[in-house]
C-alpha positions in Angstrom: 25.0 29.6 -2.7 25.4 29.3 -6.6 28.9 28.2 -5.7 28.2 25.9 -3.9 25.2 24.6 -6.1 28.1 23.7 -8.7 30.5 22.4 -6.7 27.5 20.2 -5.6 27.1 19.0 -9.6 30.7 18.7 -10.3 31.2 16.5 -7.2 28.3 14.6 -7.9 28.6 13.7 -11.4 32.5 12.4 -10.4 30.7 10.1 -7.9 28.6 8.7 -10.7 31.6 8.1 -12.4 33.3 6.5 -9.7 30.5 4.3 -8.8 29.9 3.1 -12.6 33.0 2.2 -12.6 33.1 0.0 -10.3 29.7 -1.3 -10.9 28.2 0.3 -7.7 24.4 1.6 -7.1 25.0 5.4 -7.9 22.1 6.1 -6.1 23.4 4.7 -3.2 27.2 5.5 -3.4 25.7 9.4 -4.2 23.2 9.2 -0.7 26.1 7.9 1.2 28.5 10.1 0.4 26.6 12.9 1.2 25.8 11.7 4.8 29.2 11.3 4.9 29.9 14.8 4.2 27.1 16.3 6.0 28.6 14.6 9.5 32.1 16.5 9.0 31.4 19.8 11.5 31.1 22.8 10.1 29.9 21.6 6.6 26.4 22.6 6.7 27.7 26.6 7.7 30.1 26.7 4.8 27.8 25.4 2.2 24.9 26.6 3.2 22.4 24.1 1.5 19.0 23.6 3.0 16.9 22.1 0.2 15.2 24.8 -1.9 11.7 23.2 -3.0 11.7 25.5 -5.9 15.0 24.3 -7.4 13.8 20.7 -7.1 10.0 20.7 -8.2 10.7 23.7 -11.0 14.4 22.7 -11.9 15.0 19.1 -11.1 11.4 17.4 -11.5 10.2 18.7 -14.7 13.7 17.3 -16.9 13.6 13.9 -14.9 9.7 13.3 -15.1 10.1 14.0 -19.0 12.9 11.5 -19.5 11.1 9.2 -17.5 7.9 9.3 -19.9 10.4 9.0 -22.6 11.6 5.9 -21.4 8.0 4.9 -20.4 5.8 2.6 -22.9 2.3 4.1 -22.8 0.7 0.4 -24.1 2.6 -1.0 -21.0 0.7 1.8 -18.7 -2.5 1.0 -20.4 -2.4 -2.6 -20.0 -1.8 -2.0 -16.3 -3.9 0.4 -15.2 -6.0 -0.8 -12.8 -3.3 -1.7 -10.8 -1.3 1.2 -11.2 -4.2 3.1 -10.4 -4.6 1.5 -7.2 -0.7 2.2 -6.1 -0.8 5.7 -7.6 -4.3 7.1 -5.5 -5.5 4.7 -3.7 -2.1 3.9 -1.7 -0.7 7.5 -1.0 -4.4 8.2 0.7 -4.3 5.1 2.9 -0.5 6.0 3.4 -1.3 9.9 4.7 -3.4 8.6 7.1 -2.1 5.7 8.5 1.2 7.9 8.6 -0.6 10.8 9.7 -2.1 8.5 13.0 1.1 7.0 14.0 2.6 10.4 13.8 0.1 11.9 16.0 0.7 9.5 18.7 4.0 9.5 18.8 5.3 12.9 18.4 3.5 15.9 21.0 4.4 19.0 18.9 1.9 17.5 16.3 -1.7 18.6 15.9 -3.8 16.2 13.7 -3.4 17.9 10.1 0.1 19.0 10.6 0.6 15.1 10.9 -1.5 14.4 8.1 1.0 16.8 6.1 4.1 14.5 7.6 2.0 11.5 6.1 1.0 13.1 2.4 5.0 14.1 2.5 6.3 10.3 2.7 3.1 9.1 1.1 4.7 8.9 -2.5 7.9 7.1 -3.8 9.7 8.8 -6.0 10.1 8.9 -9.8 13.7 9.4 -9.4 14.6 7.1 -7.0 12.4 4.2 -8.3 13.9 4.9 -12.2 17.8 4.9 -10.8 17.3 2.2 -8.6 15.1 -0.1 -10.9 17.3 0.5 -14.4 20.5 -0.7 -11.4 18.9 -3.7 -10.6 17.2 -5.0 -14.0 13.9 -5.1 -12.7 11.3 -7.1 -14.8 9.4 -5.0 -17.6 6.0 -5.1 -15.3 7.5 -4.4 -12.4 9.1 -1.6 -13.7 6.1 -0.4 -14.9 4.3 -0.2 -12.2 6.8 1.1 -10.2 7.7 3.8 -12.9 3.6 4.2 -13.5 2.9 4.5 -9.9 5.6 7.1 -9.2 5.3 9.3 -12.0 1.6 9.4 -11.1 0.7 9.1 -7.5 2.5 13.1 -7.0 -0.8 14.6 -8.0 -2.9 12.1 -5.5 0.2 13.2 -2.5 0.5 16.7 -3.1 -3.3 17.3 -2.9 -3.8 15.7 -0.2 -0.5 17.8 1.5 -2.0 21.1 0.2 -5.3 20.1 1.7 -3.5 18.9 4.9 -0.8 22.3 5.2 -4.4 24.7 4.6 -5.9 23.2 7.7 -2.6 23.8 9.9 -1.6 27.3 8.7 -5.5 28.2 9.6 -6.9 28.4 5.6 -10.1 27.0 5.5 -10.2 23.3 4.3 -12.8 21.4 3.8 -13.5 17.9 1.8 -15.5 19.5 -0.7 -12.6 21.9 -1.3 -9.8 19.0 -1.0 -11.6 17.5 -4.2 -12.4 20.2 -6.1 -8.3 20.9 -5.8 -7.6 16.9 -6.8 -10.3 17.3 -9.5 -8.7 20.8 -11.1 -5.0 19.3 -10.9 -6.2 16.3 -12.7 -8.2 17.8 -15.6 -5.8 20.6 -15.7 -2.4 18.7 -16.0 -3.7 15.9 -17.8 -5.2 18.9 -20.6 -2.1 20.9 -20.4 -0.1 17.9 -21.1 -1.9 16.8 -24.2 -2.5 20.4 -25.3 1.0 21.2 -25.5 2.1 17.9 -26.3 0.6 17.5 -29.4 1.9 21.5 -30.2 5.8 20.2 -29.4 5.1 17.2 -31.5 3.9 19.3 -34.3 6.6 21.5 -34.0 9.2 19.0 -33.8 8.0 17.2 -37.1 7.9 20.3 -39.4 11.6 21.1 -38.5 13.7 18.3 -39.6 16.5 19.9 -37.8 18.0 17.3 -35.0 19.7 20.1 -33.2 16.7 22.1 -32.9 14.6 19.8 -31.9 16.7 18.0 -29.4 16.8 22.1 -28.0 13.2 22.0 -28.5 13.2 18.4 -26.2 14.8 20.4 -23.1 12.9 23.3 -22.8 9.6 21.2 -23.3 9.4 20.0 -19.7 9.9 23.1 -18.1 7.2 25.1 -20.1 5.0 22.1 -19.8 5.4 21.9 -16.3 5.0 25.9 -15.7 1.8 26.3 -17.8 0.0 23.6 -15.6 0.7 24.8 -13.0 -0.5 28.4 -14.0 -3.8 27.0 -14.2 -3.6 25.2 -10.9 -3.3 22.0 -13.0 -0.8 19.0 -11.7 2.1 19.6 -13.5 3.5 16.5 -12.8 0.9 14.9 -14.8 1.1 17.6 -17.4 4.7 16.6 -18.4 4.5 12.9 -18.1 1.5 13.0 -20.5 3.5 15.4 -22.7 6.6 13.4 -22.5 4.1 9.3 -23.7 3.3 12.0 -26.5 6.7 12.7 -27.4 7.8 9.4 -26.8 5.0 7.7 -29.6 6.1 10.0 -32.1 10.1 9.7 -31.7 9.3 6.4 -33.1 8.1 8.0 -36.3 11.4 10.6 -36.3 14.3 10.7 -38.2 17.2 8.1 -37.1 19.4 11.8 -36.1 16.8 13.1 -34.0 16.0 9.9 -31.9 20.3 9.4 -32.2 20.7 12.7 -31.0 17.8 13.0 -28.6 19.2 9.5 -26.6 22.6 11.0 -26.1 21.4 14.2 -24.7 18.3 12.5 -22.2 20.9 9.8 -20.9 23.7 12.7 -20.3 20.7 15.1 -18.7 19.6 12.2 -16.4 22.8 11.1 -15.4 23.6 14.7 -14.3 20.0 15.3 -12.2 19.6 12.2 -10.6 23.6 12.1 -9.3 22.9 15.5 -8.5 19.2 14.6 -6.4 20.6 11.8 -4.7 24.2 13.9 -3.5 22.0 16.4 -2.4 19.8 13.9 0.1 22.5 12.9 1.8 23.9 16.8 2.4 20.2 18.2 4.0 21.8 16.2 7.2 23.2 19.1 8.9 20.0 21.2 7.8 17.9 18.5 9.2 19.9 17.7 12.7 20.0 22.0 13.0 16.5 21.4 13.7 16.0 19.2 17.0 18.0 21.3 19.5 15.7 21.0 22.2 13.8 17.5 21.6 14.4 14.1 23.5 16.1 12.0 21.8 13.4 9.4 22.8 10.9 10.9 21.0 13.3 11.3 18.0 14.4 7.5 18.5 10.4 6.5 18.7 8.9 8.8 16.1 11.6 7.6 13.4 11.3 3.9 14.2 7.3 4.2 14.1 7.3 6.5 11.1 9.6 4.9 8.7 8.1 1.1 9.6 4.6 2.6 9.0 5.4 3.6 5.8 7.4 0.0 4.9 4.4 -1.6 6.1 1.0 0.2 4.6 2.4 -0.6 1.3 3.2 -4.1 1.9 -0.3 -4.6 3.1 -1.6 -2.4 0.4 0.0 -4.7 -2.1 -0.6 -8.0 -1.4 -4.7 -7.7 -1.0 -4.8 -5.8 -4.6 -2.6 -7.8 -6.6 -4.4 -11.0 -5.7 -8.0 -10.3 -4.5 -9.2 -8.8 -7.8 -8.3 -11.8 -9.7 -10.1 -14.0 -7.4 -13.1 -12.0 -7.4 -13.2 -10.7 -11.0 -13.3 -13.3 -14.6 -13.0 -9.9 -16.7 -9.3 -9.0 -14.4 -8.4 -12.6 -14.6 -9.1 -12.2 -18.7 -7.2 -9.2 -19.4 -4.3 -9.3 -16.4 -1.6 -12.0 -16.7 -1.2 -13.4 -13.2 1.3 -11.9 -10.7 4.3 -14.1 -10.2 4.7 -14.0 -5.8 8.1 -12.9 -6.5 7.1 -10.1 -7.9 4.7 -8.6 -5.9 6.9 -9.2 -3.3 9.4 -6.2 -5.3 6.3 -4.1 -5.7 5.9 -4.2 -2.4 9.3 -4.0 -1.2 10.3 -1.3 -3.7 9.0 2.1 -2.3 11.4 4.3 -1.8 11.5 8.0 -1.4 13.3 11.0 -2.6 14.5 14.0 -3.3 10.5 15.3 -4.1 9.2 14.5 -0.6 12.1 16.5 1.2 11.7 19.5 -1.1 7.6 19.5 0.3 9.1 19.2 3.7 11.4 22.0 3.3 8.7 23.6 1.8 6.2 23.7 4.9 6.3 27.2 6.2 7.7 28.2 9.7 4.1 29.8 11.0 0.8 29.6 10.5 -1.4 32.3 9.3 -2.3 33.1 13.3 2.0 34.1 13.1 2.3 31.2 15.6 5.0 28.5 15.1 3.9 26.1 12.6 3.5 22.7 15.0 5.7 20.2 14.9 8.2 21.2 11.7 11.5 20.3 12.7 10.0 17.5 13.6 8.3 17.5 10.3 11.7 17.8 8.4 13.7 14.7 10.2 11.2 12.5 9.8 10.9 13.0 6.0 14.4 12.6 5.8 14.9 9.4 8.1 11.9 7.9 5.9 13.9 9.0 2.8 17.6 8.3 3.6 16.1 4.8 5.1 14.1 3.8 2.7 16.7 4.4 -0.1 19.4 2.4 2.0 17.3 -0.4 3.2 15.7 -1.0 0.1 18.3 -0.8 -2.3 20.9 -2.7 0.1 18.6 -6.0 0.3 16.9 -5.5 -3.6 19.8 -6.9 -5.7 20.1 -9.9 -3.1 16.2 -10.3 -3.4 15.9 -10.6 -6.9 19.0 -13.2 -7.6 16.8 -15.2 -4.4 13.5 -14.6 -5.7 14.7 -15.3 -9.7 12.3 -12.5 -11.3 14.5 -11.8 -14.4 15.3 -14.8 -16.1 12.2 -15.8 -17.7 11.7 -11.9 -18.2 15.0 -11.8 -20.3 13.9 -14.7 -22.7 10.7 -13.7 -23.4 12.0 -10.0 -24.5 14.2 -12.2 -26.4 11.8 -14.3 -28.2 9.7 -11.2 -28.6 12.4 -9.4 -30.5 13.6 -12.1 -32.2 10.5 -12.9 -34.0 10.2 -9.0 -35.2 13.2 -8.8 -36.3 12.6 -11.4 -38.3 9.3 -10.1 -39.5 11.1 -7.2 -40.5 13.9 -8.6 -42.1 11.6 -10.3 -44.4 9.4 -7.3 -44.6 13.0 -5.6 -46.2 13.7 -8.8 -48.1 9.7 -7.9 -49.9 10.8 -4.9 -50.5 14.2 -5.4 -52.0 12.7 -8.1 -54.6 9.9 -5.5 -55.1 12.3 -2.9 -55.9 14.6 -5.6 -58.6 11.4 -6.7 -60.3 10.5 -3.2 -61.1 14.0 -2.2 -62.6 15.9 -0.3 -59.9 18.7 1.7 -62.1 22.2 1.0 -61.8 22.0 -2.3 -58.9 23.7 -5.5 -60.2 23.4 -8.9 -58.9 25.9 -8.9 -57.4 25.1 -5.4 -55.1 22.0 -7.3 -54.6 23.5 -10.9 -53.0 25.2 -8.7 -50.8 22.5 -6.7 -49.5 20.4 -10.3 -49.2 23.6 -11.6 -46.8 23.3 -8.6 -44.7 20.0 -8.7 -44.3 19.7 -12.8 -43.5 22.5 -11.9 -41.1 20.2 -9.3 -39.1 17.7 -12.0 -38.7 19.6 -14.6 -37.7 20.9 -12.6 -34.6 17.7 -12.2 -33.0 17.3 -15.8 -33.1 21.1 -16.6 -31.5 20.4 -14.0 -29.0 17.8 -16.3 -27.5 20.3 -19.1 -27.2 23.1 -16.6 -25.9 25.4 -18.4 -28.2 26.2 -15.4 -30.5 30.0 -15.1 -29.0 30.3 -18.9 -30.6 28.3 -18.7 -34.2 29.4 -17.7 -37.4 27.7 -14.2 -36.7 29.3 -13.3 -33.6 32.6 -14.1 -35.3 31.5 -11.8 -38.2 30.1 -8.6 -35.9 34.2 -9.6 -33.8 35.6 -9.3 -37.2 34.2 -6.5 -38.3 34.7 -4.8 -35.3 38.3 -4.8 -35.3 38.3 -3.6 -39.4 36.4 -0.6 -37.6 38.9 0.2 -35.3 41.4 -0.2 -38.0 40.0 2.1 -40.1 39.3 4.4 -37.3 43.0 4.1 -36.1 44.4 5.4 -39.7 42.1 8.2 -40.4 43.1 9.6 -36.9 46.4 8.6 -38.4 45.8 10.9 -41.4 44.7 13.8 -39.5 48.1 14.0 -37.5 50.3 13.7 -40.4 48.2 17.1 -41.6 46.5 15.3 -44.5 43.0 16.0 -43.6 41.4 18.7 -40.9 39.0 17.9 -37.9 36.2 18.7 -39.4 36.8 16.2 -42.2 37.8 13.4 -39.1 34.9 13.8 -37.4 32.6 13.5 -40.2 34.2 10.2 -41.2 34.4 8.5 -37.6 30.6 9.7 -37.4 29.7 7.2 -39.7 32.2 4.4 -38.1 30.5 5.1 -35.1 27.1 4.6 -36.6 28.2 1.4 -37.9 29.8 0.0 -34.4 26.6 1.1 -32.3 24.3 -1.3 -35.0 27.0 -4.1 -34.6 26.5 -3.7 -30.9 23.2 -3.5 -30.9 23.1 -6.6 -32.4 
């Protein structure tokens, strides 16, 4: 098995690869390709890899629900609360039992709450999936939000509402009372864990000014975040994602090293999980098909049309009502929300797919009850979680990319980010500018005029980017030409000190320190 678990990553970070380079959806390509593999006979028997929930929710989820917080803006969550409120618990309740009904009348082997497991299973999209697939397609800022908001926050509202659901099938007693109490604890607990331990790896973090150690520090957070909430019964879904806006604030304040270092190591981690995740959908086939010996294939046929449409649907309807309804009925929403562009809400609703964290709950429903009886209707159970998240992944990121060239929801996105960043940096550069005269008047030792005119040009230079940015002309103005320029003295530069290292005249060590700085100096210029 662990052979086989590293074959798995080595093949699936290649994929990523292959697919980046040729500018295809790795989430996709990765899903795809598993299928693919999973349909050659014999596959499933040699590998042996039927989804351990474990490895996902302990292994996989904690590292990719950190660098997702990371990445996340906590203003941007706060400023869209209420509606990411209403995606993250009110939609996965109406989704368990709207799925939970359809599934009931359309599949025998189901009793009522083993149903309602089925429908708190597919209830949530996915962090991972909604992250891959969003950052591929250059969603707009709010819609990745919500997206992002909804999905690293709706797994406490799901997973209640399954642990509630799985009690009543097994034959544990279950009871509303109990079902809250359980929502209330993982709440409180994860969102206090979170914070708790947060603000301790913040503390720690600052004191060290070491970038190595704390970038260490960074990738064992998540998972000791992750298992102290849940040693407390707490969510600790929530307790990393809170952990992680934490972290995230105060990497602003760090050292340019640590927030250098701690970029290269998230993006290399993520790319690694989520190729991973997604190559490991796509193999659960033969798992999944093992199964349904024994079933009709109409009830198969009719079960996974129903279900998967169900699901599609809800959120669609869920959507539409709540973007639009509370501004009509509210001044105070209208006031403090900007208004939803049809386009999109459209996304929003369009954009729920599913992933690797609803099969690992399937998987994770146990074959009996407590009575020792069969536990009704898993295989069943199993394929459609997979149908709902192998479809949803397909369908909606084949037709996405088409949708938002038709439905434009990027453009005016782009140029106010722009603008935005254009007028800081220029607020900045003149905030430097202060300084620097600040500094002259008051008799800095040992800086000519001369030191001084230059540091003026670079810093007029900075600002004017921002502005040619907006006007996407900076190929054709005097700075492009300069940041061109300069590039190629880089490379230059960089081409003789290699140079010098093979004709013996310096070591490695001394290379690498001086294309360190080079390389400092080219990611600014194309940053620019």
């Amino acid at each position: 098995m662990s052979a086989s678990l590293l074959a798995i990553l080595a093949v699936s970070v290649l994929l990523a690869a292959v697919a980046r380079r040729y500018d295809l959806s790795s989430p996709l390509f990765l899903v795809v390709a598993g299928l693919a593999v999973g349909l050659i006979p014999g596959v499933g028997r040699i590998l042996e890899l039927e989804l351990d929930p474990d490895m996902v929710l302990y292994v996989l989820l904690p590292p990719l629900l950190w660098s997702a917080g990371l990445e996340s803006s906590y203003v941007s969550l706060r400023a869209n609360k209420r509606a990411i409120g209403l995606l993250a618990v009110g939609l996965p309740l109406v989704t368990t039992a709207v799925v939970g009904f359809v599934a009931y009348r359309t599949v025998p082997e189901l009793t009522v709450a083993a149903a309602f497991v089925l429908g708190a299973i597919v209830a949530p999209p996915d962090a991972v999936s909604a992250g891959a697939i969003g950052r591929r397609l250059g969603l707009p800022r709010r819609t990745m939000t919500l997206l992002g908001g909804e999905s690293l926050l709706n797994d406490a509202t799901a997973l209640t509402a399954y642990k509630v659901a799985l009690a009543a099938t097994i034959g544990a007693t279950a009871t509303w009372q109990a079902g809250l109490q359980t929502f209330g604890l993982a709440l409180v607990g994860g969102v206090t864990a979170g914070y708790v331990l947060g603000q301790l790896i913040v503390f720690i973090r600052s004191r060290l000014d070491d970038p190595l150690v704390e970038s260490a520090i960074g990738l064992v957070a998540p998972f000791l975040v992750y298992l102290a909430a849940e040693e407390i019964h707490g969510s600790g879904v929530l307790a990393v994602v809170v952990a992680a806006l934490l972290s995230g604030q105060r990497a602003t304040r760090a050292g340019y090293a640590a927030r250098l270092q701690d970029a290269a190591v998230w993006k290399a981690v993520q790319l690694v999980l989520e190729s991973f995740a997604f190559l490991l959908i796509g193999l659960q086939l033969p798992a999944v098909v093992e199964g349904l010996r024994g079933i009709s294939a109409a009830v198969i046929v009719t079960s996974s049309v129903a279900v998967l449409a169900t699901v599609i649907a809800v959120r669609i309807v869920w959507v539409y009502p709540f973007a639009y309804l509370p501004r009509l009925l509210s001044a105070r929403v209208r006031a403090a929300e900007p208004a939803p562009a049809p386009g999109q809400v459209f996304i929003v609703a369009w954009a729920g797919m599913r992933g690797v964290v609803s099969l690992a709950a399937a998987f994770g429903v146990p074959l009996t009850t407590l009575g020792g009886a069969d536990f009704p209707g898993r295989p069943h159970i199993v394929f459609l979680t997979f149908v709902v998240v192998v479809g949803t992944l397909l369908l909606h990121g084949l037709t996405l990319p088409w949708l938002i060239r038709r439905l434009d929801t990027r453009g005016a996105q782009e140029r106010a980010d722009a603008l935005a960043a254009a007028a800081a940096r220029d607020k900045a550069g003149q905030a430097a500018a202060d300084r620097l005269d600040a500094l002259l008047a008051g008799g800095a030792p040992d800086v000519d005029e001369h030191a001084a005119d230059v540091l003026r040009a670079w810093n007029a230079r900075r600002r004017q980017a921002g502005w040619q940015r907006v006007d996407d002309t900076r190929s054709e103005s005097p700075m492009g030409v300069f940041r061109t320029l300069r590039l190629e003295m880089l490379a230059a530069e960089r081409a003789a000190f290699i140079a010098e290292r093979d004709r013996g005249t310096i070591d490695d060590e001394v290379l690498r320190a001086m294309l360190h700085g080079l390389d400092l100096e080219e990611a600014t210029l194309n940053r620019e």
